[in-house]
Structures are given as C-alpha cells and as structure tokens.
BAGU-680951 format. One record per atom (N, C-alpha, C, O): x, y, z; atom name. Coordinates in nm, 2 decimals. Example, Ala and Ser with C-alpha at 12.3 -4.5 7.8 and 13.67 -1.06 7.14 Angstrom:
BEGIN
<gumar u="1.32" v="-0.57" w="0.78" a="N"/>
<gumar u="1.23" v="-0.45" w="0.78" a="CA"/>
<gumar u="1.32" v="-0.33" w="0.78" a="C"/>
<gumar u="1.42" v="-0.33" w="0.85" a="O"/>
<gumar u="1.28" v="-0.22" w="0.71" a="N"/>
<gumar u="1.37" v="-0.11" w="0.71" a="CA"/>
<gumar u="1.29" v="0.00" w="0.79" a="C"/>
<gumar u="1.34" v="0.11" w="0.80" a="O"/>
//
This chain:
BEGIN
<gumar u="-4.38" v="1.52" w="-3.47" a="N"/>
<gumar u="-4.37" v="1.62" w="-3.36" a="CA"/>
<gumar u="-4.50" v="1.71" w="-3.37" a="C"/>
<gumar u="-4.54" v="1.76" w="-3.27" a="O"/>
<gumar u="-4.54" v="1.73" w="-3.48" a="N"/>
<gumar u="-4.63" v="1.86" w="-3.51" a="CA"/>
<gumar u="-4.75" v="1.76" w="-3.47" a="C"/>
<gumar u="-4.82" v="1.82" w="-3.39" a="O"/>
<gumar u="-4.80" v="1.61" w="-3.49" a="N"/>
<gumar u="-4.87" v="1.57" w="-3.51" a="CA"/>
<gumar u="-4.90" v="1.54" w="-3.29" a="C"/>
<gumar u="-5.00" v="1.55" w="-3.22" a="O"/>
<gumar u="-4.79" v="1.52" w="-3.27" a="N"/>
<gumar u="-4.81" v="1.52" w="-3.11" a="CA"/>
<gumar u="-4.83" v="1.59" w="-3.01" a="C"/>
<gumar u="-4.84" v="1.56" w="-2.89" a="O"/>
<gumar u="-4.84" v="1.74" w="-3.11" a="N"/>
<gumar u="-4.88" v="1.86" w="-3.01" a="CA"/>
<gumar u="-4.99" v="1.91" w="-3.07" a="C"/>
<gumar u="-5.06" v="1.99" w="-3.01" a="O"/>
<gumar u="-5.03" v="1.86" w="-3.21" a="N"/>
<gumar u="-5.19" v="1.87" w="-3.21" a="CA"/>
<gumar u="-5.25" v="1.81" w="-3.10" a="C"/>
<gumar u="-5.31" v="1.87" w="-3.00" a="O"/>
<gumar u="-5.23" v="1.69" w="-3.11" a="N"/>
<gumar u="-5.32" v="1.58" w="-3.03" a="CA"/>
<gumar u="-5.32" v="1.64" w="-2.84" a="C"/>
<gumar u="-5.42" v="1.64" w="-2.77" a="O"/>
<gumar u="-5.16" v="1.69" w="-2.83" a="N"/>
<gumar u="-5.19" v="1.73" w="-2.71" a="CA"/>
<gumar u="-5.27" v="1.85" w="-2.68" a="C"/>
<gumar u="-5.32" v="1.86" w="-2.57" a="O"/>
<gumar u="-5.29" v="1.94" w="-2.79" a="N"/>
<gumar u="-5.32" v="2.03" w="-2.84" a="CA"/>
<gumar u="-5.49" v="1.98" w="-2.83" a="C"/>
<gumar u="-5.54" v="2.03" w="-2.73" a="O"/>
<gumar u="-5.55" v="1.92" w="-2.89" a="N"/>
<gumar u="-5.71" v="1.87" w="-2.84" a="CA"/>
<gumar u="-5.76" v="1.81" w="-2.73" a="C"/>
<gumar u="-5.88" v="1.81" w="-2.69" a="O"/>
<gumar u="-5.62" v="1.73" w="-2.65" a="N"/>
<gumar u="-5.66" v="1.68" w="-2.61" a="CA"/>
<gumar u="-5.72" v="1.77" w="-2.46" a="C"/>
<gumar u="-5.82" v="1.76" w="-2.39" a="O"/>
<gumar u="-5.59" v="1.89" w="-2.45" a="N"/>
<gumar u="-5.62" v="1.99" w="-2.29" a="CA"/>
<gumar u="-5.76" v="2.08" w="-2.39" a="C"/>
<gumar u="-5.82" v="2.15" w="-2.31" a="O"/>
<gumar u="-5.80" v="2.09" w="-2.50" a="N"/>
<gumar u="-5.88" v="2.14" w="-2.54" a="CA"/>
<gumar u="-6.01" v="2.08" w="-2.50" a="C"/>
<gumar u="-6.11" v="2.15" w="-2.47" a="O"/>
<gumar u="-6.01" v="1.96" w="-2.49" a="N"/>
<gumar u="-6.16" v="1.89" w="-2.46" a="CA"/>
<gumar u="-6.12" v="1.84" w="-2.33" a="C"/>
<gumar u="-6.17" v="1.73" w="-2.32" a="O"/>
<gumar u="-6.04" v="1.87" w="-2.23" a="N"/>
<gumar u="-6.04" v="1.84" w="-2.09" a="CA"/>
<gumar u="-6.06" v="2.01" w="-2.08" a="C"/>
<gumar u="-6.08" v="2.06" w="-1.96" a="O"/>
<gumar u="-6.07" v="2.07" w="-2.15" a="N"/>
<gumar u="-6.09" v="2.25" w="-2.05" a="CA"/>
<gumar u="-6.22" v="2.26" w="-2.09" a="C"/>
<gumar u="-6.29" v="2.34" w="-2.02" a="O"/>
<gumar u="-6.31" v="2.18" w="-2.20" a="N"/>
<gumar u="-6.44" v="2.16" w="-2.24" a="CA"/>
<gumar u="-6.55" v="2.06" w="-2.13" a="C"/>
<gumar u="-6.67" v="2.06" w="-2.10" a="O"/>
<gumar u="-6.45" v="2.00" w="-2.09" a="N"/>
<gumar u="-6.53" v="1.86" w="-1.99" a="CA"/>
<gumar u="-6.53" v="1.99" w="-1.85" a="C"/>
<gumar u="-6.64" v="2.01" w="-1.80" a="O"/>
<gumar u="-6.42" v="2.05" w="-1.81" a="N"/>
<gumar u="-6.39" v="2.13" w="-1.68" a="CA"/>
<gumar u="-6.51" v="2.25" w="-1.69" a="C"/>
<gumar u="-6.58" v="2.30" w="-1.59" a="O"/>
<gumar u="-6.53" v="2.28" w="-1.78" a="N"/>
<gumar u="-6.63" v="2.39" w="-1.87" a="CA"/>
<gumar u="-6.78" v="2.37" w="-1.79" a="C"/>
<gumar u="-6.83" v="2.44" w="-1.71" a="O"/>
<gumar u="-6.84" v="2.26" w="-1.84" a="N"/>
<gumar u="-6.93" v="2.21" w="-1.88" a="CA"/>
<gumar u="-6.95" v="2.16" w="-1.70" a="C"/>
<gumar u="-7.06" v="2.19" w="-1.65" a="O"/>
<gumar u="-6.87" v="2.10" w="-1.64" a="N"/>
<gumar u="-6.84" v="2.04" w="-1.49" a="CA"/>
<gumar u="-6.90" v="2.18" w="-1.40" a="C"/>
<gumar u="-6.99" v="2.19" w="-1.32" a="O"/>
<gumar u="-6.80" v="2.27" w="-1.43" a="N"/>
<gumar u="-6.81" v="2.41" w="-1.38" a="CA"/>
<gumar u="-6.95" v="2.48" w="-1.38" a="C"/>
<gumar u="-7.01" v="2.54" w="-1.29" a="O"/>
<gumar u="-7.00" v="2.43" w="-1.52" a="N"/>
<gumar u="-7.13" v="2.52" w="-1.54" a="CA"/>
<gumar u="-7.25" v="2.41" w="-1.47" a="C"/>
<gumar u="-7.35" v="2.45" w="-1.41" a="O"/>
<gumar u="-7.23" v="2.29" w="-1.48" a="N"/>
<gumar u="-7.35" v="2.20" w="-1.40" a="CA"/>
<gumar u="-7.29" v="2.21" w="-1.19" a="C"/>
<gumar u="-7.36" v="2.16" w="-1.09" a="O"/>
<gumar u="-7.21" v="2.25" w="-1.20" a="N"/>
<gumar u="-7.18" v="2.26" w="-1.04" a="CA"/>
<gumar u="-7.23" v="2.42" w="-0.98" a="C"/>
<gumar u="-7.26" v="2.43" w="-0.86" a="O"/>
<gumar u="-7.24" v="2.53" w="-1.07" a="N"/>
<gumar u="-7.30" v="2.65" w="-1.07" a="CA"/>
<gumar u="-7.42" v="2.68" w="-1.04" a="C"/>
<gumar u="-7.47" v="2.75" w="-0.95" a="O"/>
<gumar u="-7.49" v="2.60" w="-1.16" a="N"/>
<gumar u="-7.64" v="2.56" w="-1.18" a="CA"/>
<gumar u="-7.70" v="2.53" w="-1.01" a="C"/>
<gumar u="-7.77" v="2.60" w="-0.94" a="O"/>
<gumar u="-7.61" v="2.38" w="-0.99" a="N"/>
<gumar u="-7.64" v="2.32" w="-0.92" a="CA"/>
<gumar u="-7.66" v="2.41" w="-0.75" a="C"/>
<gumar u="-7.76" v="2.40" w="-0.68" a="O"/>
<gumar u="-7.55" v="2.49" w="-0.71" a="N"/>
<gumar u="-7.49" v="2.59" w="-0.64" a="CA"/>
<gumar u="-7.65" v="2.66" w="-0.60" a="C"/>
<gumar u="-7.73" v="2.66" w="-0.50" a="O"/>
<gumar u="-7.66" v="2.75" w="-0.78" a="N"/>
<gumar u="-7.76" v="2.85" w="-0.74" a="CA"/>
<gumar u="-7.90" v="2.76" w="-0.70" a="C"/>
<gumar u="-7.99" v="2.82" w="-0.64" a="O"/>
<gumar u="-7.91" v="2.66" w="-0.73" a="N"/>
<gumar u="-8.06" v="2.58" w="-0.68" a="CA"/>
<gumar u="-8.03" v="2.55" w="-0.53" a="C"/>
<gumar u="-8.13" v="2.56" w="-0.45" a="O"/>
<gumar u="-7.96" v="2.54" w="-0.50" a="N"/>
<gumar u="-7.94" v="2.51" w="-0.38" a="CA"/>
<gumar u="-7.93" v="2.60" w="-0.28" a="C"/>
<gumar u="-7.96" v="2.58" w="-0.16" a="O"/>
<gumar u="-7.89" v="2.72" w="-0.35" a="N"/>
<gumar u="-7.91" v="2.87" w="-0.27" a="CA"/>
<gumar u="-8.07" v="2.94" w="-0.25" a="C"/>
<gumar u="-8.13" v="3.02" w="-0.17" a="O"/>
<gumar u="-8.10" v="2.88" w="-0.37" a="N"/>
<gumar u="-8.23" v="2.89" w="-0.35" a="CA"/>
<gumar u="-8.36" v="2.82" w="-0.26" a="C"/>
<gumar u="-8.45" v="2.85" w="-0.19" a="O"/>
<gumar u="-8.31" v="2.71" w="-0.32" a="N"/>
<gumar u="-8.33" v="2.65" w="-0.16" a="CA"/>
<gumar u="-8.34" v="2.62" w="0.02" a="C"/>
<gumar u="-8.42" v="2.56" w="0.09" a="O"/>
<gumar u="-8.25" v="2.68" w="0.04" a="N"/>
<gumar u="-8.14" v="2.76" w="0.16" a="CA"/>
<gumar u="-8.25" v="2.90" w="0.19" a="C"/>
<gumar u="-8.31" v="2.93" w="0.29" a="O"/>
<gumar u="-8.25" v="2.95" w="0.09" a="N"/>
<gumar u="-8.32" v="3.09" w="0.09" a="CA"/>
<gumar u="-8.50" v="3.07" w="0.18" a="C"/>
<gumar u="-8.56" v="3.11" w="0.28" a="O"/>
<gumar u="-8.52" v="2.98" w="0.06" a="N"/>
<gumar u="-8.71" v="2.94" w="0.13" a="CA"/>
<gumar u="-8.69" v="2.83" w="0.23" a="C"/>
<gumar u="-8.79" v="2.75" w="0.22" a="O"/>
<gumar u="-8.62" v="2.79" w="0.31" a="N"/>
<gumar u="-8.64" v="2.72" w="0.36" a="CA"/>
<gumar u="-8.57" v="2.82" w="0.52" a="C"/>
<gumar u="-8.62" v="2.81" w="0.63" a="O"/>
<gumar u="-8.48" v="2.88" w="0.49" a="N"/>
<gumar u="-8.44" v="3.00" w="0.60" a="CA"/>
<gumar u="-8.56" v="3.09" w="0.61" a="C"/>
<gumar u="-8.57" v="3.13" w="0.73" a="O"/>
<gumar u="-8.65" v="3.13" w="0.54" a="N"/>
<gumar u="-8.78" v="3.19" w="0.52" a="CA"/>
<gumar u="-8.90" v="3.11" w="0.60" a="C"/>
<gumar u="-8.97" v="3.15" w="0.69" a="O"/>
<gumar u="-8.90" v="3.00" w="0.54" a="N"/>
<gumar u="-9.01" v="2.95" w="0.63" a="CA"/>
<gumar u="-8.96" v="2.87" w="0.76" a="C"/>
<gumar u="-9.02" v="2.78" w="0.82" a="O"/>
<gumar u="-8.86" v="2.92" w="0.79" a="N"/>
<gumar u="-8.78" v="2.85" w="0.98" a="CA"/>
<gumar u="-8.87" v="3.01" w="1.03" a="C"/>
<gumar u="-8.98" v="3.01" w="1.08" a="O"/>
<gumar u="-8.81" v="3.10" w="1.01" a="N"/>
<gumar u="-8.87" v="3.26" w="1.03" a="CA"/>
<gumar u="-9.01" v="3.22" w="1.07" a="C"/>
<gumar u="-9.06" v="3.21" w="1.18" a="O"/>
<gumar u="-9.07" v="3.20" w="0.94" a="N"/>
<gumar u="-9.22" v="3.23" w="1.01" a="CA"/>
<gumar u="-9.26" v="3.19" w="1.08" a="C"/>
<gumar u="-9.34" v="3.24" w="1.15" a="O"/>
<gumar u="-9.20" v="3.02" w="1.08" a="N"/>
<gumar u="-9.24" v="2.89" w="1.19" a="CA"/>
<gumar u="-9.20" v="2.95" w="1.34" a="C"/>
<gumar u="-9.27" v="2.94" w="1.44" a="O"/>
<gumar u="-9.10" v="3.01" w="1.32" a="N"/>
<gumar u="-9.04" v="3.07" w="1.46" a="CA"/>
<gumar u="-9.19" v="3.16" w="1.51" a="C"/>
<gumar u="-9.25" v="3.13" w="1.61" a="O"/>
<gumar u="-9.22" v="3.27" w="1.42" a="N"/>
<gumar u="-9.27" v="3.32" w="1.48" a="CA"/>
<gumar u="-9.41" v="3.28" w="1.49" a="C"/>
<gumar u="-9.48" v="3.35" w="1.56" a="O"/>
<gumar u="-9.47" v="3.19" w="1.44" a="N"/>
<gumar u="-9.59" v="3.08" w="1.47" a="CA"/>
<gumar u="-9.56" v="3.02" w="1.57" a="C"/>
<gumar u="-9.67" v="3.00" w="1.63" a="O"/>
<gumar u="-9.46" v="2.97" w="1.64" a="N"/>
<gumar u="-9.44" v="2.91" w="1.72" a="CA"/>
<gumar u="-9.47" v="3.01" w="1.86" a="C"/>
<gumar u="-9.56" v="2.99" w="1.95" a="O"/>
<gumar u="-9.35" v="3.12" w="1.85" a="N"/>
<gumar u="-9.41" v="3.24" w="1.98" a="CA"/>
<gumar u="-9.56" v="3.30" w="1.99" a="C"/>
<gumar u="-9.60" v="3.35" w="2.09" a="O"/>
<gumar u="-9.66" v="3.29" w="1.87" a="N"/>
<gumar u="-9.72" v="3.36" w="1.86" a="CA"/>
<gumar u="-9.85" v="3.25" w="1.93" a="C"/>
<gumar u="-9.94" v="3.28" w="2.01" a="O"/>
<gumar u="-9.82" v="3.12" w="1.86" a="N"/>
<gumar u="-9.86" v="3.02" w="1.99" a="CA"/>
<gumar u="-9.85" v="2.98" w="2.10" a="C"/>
<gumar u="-9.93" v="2.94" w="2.18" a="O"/>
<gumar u="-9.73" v="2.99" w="2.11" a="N"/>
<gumar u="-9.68" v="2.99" w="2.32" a="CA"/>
<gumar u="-9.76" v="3.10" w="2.40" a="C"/>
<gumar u="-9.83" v="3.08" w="2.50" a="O"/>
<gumar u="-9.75" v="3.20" w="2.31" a="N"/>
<gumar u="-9.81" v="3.33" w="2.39" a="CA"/>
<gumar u="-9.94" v="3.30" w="2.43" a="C"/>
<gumar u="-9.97" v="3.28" w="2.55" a="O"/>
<gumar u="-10.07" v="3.28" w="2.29" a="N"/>
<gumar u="-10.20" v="3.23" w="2.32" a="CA"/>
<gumar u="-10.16" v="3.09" w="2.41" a="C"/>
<gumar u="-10.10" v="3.16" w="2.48" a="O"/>
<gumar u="-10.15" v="3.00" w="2.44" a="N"/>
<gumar u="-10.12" v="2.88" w="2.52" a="CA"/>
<gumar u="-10.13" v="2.94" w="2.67" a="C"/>
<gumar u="-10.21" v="2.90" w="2.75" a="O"/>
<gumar u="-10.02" v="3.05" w="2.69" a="N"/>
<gumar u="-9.98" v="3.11" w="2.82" a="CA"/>
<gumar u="-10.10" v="3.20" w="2.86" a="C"/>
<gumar u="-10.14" v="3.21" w="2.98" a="O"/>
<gumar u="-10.13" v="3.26" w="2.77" a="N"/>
<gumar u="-10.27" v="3.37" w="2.79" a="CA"/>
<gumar u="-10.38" v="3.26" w="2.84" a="C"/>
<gumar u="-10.45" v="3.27" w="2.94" a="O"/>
<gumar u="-10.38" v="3.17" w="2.76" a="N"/>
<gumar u="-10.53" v="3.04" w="2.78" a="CA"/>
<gumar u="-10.49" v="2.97" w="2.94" a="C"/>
<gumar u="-10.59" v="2.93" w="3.01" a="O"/>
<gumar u="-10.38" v="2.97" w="2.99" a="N"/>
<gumar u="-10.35" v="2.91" w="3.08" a="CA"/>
<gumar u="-10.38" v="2.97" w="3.20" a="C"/>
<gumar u="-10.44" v="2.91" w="3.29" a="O"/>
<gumar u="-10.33" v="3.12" w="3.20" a="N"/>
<gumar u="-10.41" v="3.21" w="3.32" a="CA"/>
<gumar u="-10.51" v="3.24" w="3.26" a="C"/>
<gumar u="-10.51" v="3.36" w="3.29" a="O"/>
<gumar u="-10.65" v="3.23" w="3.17" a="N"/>
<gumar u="-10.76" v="3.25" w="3.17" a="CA"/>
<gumar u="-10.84" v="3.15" w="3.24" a="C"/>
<gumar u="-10.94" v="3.16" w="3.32" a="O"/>
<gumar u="-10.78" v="3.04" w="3.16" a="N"/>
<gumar u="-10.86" v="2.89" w="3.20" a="CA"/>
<gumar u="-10.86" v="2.83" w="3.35" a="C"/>
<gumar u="-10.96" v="2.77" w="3.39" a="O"/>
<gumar u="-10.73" v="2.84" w="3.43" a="N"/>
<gumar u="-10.73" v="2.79" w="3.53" a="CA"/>
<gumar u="-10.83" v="2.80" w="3.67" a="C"/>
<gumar u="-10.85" v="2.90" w="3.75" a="O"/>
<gumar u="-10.90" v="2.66" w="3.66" a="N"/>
<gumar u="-11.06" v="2.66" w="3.70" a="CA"/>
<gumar u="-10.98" v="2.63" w="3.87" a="C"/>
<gumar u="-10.99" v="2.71" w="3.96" a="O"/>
<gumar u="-10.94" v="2.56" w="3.88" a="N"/>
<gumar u="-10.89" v="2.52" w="3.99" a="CA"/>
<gumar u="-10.77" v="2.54" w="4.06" a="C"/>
<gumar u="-10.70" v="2.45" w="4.10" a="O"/>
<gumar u="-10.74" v="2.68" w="4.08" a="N"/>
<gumar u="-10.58" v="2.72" w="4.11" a="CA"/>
<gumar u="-10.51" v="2.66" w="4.20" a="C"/>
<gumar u="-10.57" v="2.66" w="4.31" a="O"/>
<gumar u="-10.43" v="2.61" w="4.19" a="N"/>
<gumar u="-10.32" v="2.60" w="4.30" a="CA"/>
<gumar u="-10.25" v="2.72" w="4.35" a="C"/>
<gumar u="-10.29" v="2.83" w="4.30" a="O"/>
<gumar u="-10.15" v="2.71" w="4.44" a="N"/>
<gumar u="-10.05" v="2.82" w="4.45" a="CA"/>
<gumar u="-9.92" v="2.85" w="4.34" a="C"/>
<gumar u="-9.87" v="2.95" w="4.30" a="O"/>
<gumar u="-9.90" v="2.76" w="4.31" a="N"/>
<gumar u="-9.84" v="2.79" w="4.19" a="CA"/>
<gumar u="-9.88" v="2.85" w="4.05" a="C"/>
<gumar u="-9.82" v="2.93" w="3.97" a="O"/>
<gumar u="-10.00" v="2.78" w="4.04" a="N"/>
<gumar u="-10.05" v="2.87" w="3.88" a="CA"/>
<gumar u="-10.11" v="2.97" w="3.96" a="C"/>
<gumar u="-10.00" v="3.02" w="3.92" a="O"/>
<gumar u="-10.17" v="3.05" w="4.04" a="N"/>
<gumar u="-10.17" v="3.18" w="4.08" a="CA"/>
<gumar u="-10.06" v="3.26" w="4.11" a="C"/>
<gumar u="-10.05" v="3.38" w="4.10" a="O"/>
<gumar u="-9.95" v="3.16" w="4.15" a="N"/>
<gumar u="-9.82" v="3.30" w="4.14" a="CA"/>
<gumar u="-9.79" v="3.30" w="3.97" a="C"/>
<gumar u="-9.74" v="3.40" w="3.93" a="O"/>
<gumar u="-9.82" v="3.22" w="3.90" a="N"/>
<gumar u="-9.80" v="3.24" w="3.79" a="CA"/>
<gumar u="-9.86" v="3.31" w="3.70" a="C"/>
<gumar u="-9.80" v="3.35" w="3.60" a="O"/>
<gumar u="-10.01" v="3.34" w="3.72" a="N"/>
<gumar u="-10.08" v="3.37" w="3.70" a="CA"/>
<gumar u="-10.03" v="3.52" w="3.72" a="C"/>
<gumar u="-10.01" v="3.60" w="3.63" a="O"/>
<gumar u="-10.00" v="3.52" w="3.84" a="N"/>
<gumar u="-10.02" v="3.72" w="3.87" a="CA"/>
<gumar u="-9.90" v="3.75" w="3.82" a="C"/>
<gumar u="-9.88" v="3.87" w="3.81" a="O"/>
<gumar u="-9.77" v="3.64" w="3.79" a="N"/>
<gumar u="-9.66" v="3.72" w="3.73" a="CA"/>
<gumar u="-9.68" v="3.80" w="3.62" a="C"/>
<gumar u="-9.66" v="3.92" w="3.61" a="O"/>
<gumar u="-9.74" v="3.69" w="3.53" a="N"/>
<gumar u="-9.80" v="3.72" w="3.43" a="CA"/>
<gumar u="-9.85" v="3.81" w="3.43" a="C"/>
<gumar u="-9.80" v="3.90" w="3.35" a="O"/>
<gumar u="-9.96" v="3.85" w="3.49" a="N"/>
<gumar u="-10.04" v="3.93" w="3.50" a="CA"/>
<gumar u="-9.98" v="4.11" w="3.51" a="C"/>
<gumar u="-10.03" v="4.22" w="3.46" a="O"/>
<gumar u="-9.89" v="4.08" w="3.56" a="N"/>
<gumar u="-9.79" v="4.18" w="3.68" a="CA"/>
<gumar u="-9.70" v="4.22" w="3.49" a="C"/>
<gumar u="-9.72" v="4.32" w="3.42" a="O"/>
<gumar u="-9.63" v="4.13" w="3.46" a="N"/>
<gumar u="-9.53" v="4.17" w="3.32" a="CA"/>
<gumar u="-9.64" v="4.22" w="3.19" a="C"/>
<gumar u="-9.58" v="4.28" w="3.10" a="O"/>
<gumar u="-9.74" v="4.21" w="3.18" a="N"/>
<gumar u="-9.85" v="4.28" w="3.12" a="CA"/>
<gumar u="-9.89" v="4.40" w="3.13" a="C"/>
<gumar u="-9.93" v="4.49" w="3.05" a="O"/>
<gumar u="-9.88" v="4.37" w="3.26" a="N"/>
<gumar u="-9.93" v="4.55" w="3.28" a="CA"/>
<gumar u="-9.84" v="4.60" w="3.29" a="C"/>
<gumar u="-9.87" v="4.71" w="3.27" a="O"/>
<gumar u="-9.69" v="4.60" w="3.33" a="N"/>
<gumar u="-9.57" v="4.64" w="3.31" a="CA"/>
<gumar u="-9.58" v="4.68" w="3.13" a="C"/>
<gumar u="-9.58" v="4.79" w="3.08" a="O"/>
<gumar u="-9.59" v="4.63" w="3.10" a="N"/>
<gumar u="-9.57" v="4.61" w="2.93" a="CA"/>
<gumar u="-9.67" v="4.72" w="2.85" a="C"/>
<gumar u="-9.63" v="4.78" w="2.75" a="O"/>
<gumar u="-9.80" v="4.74" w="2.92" a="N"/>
<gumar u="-9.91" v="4.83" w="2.90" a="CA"/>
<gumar u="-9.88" v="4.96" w="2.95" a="C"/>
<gumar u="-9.93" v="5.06" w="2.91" a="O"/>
<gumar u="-9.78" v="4.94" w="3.07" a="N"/>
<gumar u="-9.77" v="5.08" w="3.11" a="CA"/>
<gumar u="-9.62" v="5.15" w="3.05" a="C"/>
<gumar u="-9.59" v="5.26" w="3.03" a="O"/>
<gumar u="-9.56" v="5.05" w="3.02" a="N"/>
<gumar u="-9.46" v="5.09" w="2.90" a="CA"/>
<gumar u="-9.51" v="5.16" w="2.77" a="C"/>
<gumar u="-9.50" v="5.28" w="2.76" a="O"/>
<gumar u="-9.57" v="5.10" w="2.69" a="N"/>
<gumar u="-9.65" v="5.15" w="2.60" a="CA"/>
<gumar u="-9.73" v="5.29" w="2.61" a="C"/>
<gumar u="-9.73" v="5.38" w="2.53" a="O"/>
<gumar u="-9.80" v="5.29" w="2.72" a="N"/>
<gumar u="-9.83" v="5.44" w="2.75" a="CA"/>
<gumar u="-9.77" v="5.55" w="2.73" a="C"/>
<gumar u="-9.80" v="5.64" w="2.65" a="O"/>
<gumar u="-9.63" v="5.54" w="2.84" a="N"/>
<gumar u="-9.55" v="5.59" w="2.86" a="CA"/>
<gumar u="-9.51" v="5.64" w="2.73" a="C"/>
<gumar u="-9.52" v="5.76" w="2.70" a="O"/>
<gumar u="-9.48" v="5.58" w="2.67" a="N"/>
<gumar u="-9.36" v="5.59" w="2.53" a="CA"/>
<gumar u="-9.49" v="5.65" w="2.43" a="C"/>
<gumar u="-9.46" v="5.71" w="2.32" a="O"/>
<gumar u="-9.62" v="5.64" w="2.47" a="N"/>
<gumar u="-9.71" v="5.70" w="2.38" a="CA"/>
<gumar u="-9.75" v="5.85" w="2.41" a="C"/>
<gumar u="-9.80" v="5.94" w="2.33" a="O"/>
<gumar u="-9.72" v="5.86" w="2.53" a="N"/>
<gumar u="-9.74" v="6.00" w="2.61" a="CA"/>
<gumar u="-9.58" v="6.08" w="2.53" a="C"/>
<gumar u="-9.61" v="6.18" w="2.47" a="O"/>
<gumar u="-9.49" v="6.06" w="2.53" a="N"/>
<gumar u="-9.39" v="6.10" w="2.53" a="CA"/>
<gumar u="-9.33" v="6.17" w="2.38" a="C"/>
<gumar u="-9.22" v="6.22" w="2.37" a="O"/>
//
C-alpha cells in the first residue's frame, strides 16, 4: 500500500514537472512571439505612413507635371489646389489665434 502511493506519489510528481517545464517553454515561446507582434505592428506604422507620405508626393507630382491637361486633371488639379489653400488658410488662422 505504502509502496503504491509512493509510486503514485512520483508519478503526479514528474507529470507536474513535465506540466512545469511545458508551461515554461509555452511562456518563453508566448513572450517571443509578442515580441514579434510588437516590431512588426511598428513597422506596418511606418509603412503606413511611407505609404501616405508617398501618395501625397505622387499627387503633388501629378498636378505639377501635367504637360498636357485634359478637363479632368485640371478639375483635379484645382481641387487640389483649392484643399491646399483651404489647409494654408487653416493654418493661419489657428496661427493668428
């Protein structure tokens, strides 16, 4: 009897050692992974804003460059042109104030 509750007695002892050990390599594993998650949420960010920061110059180059207007890139042109200086006279405004 005494000898069958040792044994049971080692045995949940080195199954809470295996659970232990499982626990601590799934933790490990966890925090690398969060870390990972971390720089990679970091560099979506910047790409994001590489990306607007290129659209913008694209759209600026687009009403600078256009050698041969249509009616369309001229209304587009002055929209543009029109939300800029909206934007500039915003700025004033809020600089005056």
């Amino acid at each position: 009897m005494a000898s069958d509750l040792q044994q049971t007695l080692l045995r949940i002892s080195r199954k809470a050692e295996s659970l232990t050990e499982r626990y601590n390599a799934l933790y490990q594993a966890k925090q690398e992974a969060d870390e990972t998650i971390d720089k990679l949420e970091k560099k979506i960010s910047s790409q994001e804003d590489e990306i607007r920061i290129l659209k913008s110059r694209v759209e600026y180059l687009t009403v600078v460059t256009t050698a041969i207007p249509n009616r369309q890139d001229v209304a587009l042109s002055r929209a543009r042109i029109s939300e800029l200086v909206r934007e500039i006279d915003k700025c004033i405004t809020e600089l005056s104030e």
